[in-house]
C-alpha positions in Angstrom: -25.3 34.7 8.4 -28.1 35.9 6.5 -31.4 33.1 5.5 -33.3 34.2 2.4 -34.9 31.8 -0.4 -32.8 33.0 -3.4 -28.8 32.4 -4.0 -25.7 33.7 -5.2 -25.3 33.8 -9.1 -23.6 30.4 -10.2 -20.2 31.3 -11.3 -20.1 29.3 -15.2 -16.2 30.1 -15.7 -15.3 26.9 -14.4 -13.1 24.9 -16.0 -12.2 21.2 -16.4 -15.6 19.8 -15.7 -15.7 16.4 -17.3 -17.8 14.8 -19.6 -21.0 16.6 -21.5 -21.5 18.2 -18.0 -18.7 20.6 -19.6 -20.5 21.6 -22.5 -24.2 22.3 -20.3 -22.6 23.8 -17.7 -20.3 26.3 -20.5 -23.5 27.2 -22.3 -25.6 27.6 -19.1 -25.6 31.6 -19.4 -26.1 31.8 -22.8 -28.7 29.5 -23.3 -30.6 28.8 -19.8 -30.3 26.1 -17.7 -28.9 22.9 -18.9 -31.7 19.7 -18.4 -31.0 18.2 -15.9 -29.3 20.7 -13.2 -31.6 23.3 -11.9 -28.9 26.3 -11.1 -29.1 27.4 -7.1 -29.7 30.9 -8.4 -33.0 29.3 -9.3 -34.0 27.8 -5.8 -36.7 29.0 -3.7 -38.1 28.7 -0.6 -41.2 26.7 -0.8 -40.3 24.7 -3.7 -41.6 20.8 -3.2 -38.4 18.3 -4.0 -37.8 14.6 -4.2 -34.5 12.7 -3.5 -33.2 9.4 -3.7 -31.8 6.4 -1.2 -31.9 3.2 0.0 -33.3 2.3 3.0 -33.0 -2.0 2.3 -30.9 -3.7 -0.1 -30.2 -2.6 -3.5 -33.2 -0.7 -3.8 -33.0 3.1 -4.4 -36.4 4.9 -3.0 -37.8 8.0 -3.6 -38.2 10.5 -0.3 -40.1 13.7 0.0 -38.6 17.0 1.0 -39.6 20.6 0.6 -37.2 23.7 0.3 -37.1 26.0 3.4 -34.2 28.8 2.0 -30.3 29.4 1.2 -27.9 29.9 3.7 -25.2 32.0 2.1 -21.4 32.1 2.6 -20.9 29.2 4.8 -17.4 28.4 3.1 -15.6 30.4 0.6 -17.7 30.4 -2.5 -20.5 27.7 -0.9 -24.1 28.2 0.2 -26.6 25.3 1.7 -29.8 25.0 1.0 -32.0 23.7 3.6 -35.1 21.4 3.3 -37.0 19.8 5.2 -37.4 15.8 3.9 -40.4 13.3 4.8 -41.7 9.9 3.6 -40.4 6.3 4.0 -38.7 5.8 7.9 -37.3 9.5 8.2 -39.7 10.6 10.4 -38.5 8.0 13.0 -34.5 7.9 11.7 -33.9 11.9 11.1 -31.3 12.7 8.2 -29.3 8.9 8.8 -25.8 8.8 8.2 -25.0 6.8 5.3 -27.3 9.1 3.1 -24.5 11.7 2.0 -24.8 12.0 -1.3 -28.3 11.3 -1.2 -29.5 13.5 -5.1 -32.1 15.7 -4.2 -34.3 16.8 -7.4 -37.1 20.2 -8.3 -39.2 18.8 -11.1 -36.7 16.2 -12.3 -33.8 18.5 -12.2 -31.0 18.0 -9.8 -30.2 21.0 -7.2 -27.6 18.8 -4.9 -27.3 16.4 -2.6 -27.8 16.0 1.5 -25.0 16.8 3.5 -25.4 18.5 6.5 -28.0 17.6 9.6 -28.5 19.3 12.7 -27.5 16.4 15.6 -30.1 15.2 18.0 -32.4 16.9 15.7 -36.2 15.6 16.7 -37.1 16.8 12.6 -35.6 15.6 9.6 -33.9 18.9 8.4 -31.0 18.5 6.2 -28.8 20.9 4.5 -27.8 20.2 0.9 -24.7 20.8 -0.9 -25.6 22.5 -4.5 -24.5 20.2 -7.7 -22.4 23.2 -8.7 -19.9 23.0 -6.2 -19.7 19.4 -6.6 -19.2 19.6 -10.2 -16.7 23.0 -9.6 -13.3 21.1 -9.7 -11.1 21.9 -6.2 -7.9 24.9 -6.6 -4.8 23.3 -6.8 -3.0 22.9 -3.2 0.2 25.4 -2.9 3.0 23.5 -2.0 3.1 25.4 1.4 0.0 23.4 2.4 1.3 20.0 1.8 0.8 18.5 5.8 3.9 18.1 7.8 4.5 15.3 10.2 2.7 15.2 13.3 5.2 16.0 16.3 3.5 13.3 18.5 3.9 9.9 16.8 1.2 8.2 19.6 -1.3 10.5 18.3 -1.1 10.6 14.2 -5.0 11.0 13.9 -4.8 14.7 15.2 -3.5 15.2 12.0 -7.0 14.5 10.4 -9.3 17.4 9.3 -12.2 18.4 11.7 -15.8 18.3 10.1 -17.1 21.4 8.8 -19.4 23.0 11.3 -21.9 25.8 10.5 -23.0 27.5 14.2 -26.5 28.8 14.2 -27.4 30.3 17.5 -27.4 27.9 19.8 -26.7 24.9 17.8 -25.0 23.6 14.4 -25.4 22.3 11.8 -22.5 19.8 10.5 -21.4 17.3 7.8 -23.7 14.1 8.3 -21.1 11.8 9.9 -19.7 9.0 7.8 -19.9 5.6 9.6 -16.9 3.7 9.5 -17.0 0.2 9.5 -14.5 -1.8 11.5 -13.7 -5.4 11.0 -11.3 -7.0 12.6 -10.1 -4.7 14.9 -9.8 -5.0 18.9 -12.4 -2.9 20.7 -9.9 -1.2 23.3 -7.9 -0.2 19.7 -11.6 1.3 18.4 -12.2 3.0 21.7 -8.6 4.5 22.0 -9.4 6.2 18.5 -13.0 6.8 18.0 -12.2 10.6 19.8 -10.0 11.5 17.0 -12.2 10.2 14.2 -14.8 11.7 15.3 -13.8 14.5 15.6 -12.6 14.4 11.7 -17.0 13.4 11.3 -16.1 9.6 10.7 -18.4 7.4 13.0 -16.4 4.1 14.0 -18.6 1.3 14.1 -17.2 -2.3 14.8 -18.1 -5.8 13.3 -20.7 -4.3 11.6 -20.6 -4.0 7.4 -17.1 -6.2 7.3 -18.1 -8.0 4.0 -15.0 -8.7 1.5 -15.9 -6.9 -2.0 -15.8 -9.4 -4.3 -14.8 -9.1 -8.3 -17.7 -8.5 -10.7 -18.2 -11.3 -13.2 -17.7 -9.2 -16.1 -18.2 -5.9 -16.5 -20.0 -4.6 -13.3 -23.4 -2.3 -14.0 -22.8 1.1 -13.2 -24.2 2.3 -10.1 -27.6 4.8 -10.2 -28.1 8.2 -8.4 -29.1 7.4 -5.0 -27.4 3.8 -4.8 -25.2 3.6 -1.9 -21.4 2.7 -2.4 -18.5 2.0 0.1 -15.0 3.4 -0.2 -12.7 0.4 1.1 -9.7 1.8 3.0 -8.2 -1.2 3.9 -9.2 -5.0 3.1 -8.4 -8.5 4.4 -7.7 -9.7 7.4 -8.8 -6.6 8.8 -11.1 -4.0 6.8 -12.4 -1.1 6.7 -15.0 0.9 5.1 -16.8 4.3 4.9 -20.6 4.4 3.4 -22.4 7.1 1.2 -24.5 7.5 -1.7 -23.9 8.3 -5.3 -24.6 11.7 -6.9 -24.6 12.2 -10.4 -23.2 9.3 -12.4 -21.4 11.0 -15.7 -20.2 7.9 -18.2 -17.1 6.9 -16.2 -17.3 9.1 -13.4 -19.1 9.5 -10.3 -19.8 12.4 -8.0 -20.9 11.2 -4.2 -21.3 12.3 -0.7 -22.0 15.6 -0.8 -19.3 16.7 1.4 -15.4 15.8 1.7 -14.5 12.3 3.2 -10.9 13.1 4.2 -9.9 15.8 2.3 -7.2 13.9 0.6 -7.3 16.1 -2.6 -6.0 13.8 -5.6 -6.5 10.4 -4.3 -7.0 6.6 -4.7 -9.4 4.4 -2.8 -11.2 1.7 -3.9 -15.0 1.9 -4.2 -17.5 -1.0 -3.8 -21.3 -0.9 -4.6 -23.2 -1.7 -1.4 -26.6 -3.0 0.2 -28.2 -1.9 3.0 -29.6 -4.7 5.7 -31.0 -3.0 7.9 -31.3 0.5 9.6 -30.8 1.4 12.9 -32.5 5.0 14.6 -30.9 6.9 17.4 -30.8 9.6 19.2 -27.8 11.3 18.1 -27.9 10.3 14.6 -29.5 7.2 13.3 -27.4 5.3 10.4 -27.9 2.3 7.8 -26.0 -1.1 8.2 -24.7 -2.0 5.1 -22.2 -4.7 3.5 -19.5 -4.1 0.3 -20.7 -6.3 -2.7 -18.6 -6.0 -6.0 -16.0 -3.3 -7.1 -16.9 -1.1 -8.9 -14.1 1.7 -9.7 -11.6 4.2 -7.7 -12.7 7.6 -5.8 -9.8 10.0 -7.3 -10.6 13.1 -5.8 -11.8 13.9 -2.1 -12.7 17.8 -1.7 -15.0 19.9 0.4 -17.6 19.4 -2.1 -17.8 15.6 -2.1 -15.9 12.7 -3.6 -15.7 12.1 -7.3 -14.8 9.1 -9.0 -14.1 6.7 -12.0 -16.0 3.4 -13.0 -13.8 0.4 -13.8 -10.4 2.3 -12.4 -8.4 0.0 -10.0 -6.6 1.6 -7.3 -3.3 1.4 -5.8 -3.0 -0.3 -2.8 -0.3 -1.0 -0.5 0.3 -4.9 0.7 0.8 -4.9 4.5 2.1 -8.1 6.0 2.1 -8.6 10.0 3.5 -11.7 11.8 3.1 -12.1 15.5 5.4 -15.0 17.6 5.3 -16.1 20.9 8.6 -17.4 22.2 9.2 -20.7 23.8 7.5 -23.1 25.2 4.6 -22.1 23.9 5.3 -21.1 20.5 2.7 -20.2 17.8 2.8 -18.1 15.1 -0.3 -15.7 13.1 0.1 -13.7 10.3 -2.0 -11.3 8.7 -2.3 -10.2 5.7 -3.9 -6.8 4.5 -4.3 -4.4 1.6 -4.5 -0.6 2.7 -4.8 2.7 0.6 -1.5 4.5 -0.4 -2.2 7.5 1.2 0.1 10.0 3.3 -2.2 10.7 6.2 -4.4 7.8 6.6 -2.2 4.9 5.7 -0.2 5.7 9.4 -2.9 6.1 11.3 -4.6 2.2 9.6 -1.0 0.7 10.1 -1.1 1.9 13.4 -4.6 0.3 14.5 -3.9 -3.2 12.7 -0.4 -3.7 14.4 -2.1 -2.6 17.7 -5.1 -4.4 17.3 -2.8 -7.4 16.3 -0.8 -7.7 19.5 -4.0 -7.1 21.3 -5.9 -9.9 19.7 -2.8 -12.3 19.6 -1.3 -11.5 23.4 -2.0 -10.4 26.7 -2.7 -6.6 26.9 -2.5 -6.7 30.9 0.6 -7.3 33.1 4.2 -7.0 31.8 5.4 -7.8 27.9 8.3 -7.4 26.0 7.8 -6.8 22.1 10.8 -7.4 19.6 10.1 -5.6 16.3 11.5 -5.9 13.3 10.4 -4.6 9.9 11.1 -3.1 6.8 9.9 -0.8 4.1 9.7 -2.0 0.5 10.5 1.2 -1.5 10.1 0.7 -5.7 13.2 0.3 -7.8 15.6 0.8 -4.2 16.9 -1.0 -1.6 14.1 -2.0 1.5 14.5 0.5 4.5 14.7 -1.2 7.5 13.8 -1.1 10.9 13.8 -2.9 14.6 13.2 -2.0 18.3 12.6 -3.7 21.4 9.9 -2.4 23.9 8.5 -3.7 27.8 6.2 -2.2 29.4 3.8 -3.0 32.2 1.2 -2.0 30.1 0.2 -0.5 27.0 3.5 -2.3 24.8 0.9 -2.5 21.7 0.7 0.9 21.8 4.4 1.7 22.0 4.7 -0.7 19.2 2.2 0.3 17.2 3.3 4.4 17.2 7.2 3.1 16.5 5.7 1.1 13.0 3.6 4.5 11.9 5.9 7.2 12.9 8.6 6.0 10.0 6.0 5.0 7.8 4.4 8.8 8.2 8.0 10.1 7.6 8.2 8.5 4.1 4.9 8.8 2.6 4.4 12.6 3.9 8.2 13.5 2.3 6.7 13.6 -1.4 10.5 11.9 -2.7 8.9 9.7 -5.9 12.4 7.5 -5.3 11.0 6.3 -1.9 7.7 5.5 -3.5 6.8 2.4 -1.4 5.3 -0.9 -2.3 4.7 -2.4 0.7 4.9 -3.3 4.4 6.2 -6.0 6.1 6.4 -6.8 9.7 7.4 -9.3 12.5 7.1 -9.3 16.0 7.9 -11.3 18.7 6.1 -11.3 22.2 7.6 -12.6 25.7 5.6 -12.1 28.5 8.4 -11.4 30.8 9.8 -7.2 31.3 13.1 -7.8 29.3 14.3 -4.4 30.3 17.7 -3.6 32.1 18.7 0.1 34.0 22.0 1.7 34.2 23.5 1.1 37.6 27.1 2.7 36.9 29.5 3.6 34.8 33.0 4.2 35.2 36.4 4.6 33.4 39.6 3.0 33.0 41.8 6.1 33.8 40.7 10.0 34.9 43.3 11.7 32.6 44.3 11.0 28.9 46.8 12.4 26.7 45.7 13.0 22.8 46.6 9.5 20.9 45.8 7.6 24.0 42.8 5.1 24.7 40.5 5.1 27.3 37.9 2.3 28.2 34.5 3.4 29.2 32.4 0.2 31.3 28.2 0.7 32.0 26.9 -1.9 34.3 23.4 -2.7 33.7 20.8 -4.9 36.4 17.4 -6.3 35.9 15.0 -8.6 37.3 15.7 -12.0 38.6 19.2 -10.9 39.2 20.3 -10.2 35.6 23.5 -8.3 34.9 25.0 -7.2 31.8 27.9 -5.1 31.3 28.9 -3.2 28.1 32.2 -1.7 27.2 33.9 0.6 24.7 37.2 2.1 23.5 37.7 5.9 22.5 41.2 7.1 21.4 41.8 10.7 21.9 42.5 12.0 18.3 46.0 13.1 18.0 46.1 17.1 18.7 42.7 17.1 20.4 42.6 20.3 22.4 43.5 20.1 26.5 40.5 20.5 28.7 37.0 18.1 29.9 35.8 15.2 27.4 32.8 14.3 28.5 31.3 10.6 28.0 27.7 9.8 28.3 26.3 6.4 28.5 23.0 6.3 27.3 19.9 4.7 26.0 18.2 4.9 22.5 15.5 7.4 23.0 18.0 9.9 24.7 20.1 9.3 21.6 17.4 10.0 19.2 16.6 13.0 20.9 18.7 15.6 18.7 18.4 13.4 15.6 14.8 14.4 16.2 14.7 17.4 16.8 16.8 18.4 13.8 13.9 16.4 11.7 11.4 17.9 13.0 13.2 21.7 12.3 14.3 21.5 8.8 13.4 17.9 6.8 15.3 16.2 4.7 15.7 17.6 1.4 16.7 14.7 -0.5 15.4 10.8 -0.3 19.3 10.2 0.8 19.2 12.4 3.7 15.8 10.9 5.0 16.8 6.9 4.3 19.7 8.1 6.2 18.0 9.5 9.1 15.7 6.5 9.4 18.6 4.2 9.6 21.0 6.0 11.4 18.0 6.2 14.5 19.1 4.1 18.0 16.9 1.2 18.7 16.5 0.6 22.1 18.5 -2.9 22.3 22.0 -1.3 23.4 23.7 1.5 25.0 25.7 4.2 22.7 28.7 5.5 24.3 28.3 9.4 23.3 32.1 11.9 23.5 31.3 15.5 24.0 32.6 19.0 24.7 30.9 21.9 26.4 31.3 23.9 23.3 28.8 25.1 20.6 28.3 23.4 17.4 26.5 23.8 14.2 24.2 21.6 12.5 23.8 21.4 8.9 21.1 19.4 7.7 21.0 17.0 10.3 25.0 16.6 10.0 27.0 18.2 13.6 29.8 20.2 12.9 32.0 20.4 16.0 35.0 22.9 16.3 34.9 24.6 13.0 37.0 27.4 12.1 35.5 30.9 12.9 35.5 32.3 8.9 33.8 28.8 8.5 30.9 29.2 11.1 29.9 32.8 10.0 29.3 31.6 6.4 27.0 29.0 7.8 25.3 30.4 10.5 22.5 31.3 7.9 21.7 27.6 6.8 22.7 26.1 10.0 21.3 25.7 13.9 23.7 25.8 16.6 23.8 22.9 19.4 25.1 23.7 23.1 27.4 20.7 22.9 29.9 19.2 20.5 29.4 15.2 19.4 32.8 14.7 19.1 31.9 10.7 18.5 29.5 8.2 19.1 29.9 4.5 19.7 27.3 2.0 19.6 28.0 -0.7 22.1 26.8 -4.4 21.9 23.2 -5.3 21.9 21.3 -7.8 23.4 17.6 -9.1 23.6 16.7 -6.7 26.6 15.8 -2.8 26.5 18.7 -0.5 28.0 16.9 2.2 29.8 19.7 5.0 31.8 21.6 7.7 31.2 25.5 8.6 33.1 27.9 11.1 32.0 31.6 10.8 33.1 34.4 13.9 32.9 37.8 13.0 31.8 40.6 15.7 31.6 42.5 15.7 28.1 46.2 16.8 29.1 49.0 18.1 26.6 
């Protein structure tokens, strides 16, 4: 990477820029540069600059900073300039998070906005991200780069997009982290995902900044370059919030940050105007405490050149409901009520930490607990899609519960299907402090041989502590003019069950909003056995549909759209529940005679 004090030629042919900035930015070539935007083929090293912030309050301060060159290339099309900033508490704080977005000006004319710091920097250096490329709308995403569902439903936050890093020698210089304020929230559920988010250069912070927006009293006064705002991804109960600082204010629209949030692309999250109260400096990166005040609009675009959005918009957020019981005798009831931002990465993962953090705050987190779930999916202009599960563990249950809410809930936002568009959340879930779980002891049948037409009776015996016993039965008839030869039957539990089912999602998705309600409803929750009939003979699988014994002419034409299975399901039977989990797995032979 090369450093020199001049810049790559601003590319004018770009389209759709809102607002006058269209016209300035059209005629920019023709005519010089527009007032107001000094063009980074203009910067030099040397140059003396001013930018705005806050450092307490409302107030928006003026800071010093001087130019120091142009690093080229650092992203497809992108180029930071790096300055060196002084006056007010920098000195002591560094480049603080919180100041993304920060407008940097040369002579009155805006170049960009600070971005990028070098961590455990002694010197406030910054790297800022040129206006162009914030005004320079993002390329359309192909529809090959929509995200899939993560494979590992306890760890949806791996899905979230690292921080841009730019290595020089033997350091970096990276995307000034975004402090994220948590309200609400347990501290073992903050801990257990601070890795991941901080890794995606959001900074969890808890307690701190968990003011409620509240609704202007009239028309709210737009906010000024340099004023700070916070982008509320979840209120209520619980809330949370991510800080930076406004841009370029254009009428209606706003440009902030400097740098992507999330790298949501087309988007909608509420935005807030916010006051700082006090600032705190650190070693690794010093950052400003800060509380939401009023509403002011809706960020609708997230993109590796900062945040834009649009005064007075309101945004579309999803009602989340969670109840938590505790049985008998001491029952008691909480419920919490939450708004969160419709959004098909970061909904999950915020879904995931408020039912966690829920259980956590409402029961025991130690020593053995059994959580009864039951929930359902409010989907516009459709029937709700419901769900229920039973987990014990010795430890960790939130957890278990918390990934088994989210991993659905991924499913249907990330699927793109308009007719599953949801509307909201709702949750219950009822907590015993006692391991309601039960393991297959044995399983046996009511006769070794069968004859096709015939029934045979399949009993599981099932033990757990403090003596319980449950047993569970079923009845399979042998189809008239079944072939001779094994039938297997395998008892098993719910996640066994679940296992193909998944796999087959995870290979090929649904491609219709019927095939995926389907496959949510048709999953095995833990509360029973299923009585599984096989044969040791391959099958085919059509989108997510088995197969078994189909002609040979048949199977070649659908090899192509089709995967093949070891086994054949001949039949599955689900057998009768009860308030325990059924953990085991047995598999019995019986020989079909002619």
């Amino acid at each position: 990477m090369r450093f020199r004090a001049t810049a790559r030629v601003y590319n004018r042919n770009v389209p759709r820029v809102p607002g006058r900035l269209l016209f300035f930015l059209a005629a920019a070539g023709a005519l010089g540069a527009p007032p107001g935007i000094l063009p980074l083929k203009e910067v030099r090293k040397g140059m003396s600059c001013t930018g705005k912030t806050v450092y307490d309050g409302a107030k928006i301060e003026e800071f010093r900073c001087e130019i120091l060159g142009i690093l080229e290339n650092t992203g497809p099309r992108q180029s930071i300039i790096l300055a060196r900033l002084s006056g007010g508490p920098l000195e002591e704080t560094g480049v603080m998070q919180g100041m993304s977005g920060s407008p940097v000006y040369v002579n009155g004319r805006l170049i960009g906005a600070v971005a990028y710091s070098f961590p455990f920097s002694k010197a406030p250096i910054a790297g800022i991200r040129p206006i162009e490329e914030m005004l320079e709308p993002p390329q359309p995403p192909q529809p090959q780069q929509a995200r899939q569902a993560p494979i590992d439903p306890y760890d949806l936050a791996a899905a979230l997009p690292a921080r841009q890093e730019i290595e020089m020698g033997s350091t970096r210089l990276v995307e000034i982290s975004t402090p994220l304020w948590l309200s609400g929230f347990t501290r073992s559920v903050v801990e257990r995902f601070a890795p991941r988010l901080r890794a995606a250069g959001l900074e969890p912070v808890q307690g701190l900044g968990g003011g409620r927006p509240q609704a202007p009293a009239g028309q709210p006064k737009p906010p000024q370059p340099g004023e700070m705002i916070s982008v509320q991804l979840m209120t209520g109960d619980m809330s949370v919030g991510a800080d930076g600082t406004v841009t370029l204010v254009d009428g209606r629209r706003i440009y902030a940050f400097g740098h992507r949030f999330l790298g949501a692309g087309e988007t909608e999250m509420p935005f807030a105007r916010a006051e700082v109260l006090a600032l705190l400096p650190s070693l690794n990166s010093s950052f400003k405490i800060s509380n939401p005040r009023e509403w002011l609009g809706s960020i609708t675009m997230d993109h590796s050149g900062g945040v834009t959005g649009e005064l007075n918009r309101k945004a579309r957020m999803l009602p989340v409901r969670i109840q938590v019981d505790s049985p008998p005798p001491a029952r008691h009831s909480r419920m919490y009520r939450l708004e969160t931002l419709d959004d098909r990465l970061l909904t999950p993962i915020l879904v995931q930490m408020a039912v966690s953090s829920a259980l956590e705050a409402t029961e025991r987190t130690a020593g053995v607990s059994t959580v009864t779930l039951r929930g359902r999916m409010l989907v516009r202009g459709g029937d709700p899609i419901p769900f229920s599960n039973i987990y014990a563990a010795e430890l960790g249950a939130p957890m278990l519960v918390s990934a088994a809410t989210a991993a659905p809930l991924a499913a249907v936002l990330q699927s793109g299907f308009d007719s599953l568009k949801l509307t909201g959340l709702e949750l219950q879930m009822e907590v015993s402090n006692e391991k309601r779980q039960v393991q297959l002891d044995g399983v046996w049948s009511s006769r070794r041989t069968v004859r096709p037409g015939e029934s045979i009776e399949i009993t599981a015996l099932y033990l757990g502590e403090r003596g319980v016993e449950l047993a569970r039965k079923a009845t399979y008839q042998v189809p008239v003019g079944a072939p001779a030869g094994p039938l297997y039957f395998t008892v098993t539990d719910g996640p066994s069950a679940n296992l193909s089912e998944f796999r087959q999602f995870l290979l090929t998705a649904p491609r219709s909003p019927e095939q995926l309600r389907a496959f949510l409803t048709r999953l095995h929750p833990n509360d029973r056995p299923y009585l599984r009939v096989w044969r040791a003979a391959p099958t085919l699988q059509v989108q997510g549909e088995n197969l078994p014994l189909l002609p040979p002419s048949m199977g070649v034409a659908l090899l192509q759209s089709a995967s093949q299975q070891a086994n054949s399901l001949v039949a599955e039977i689900r057998m009768d529940p009860a308030p325990y989990l059924f953990s085991g797995s047995r598999t019995l032979q019986v020989e079909v005679k002619e």
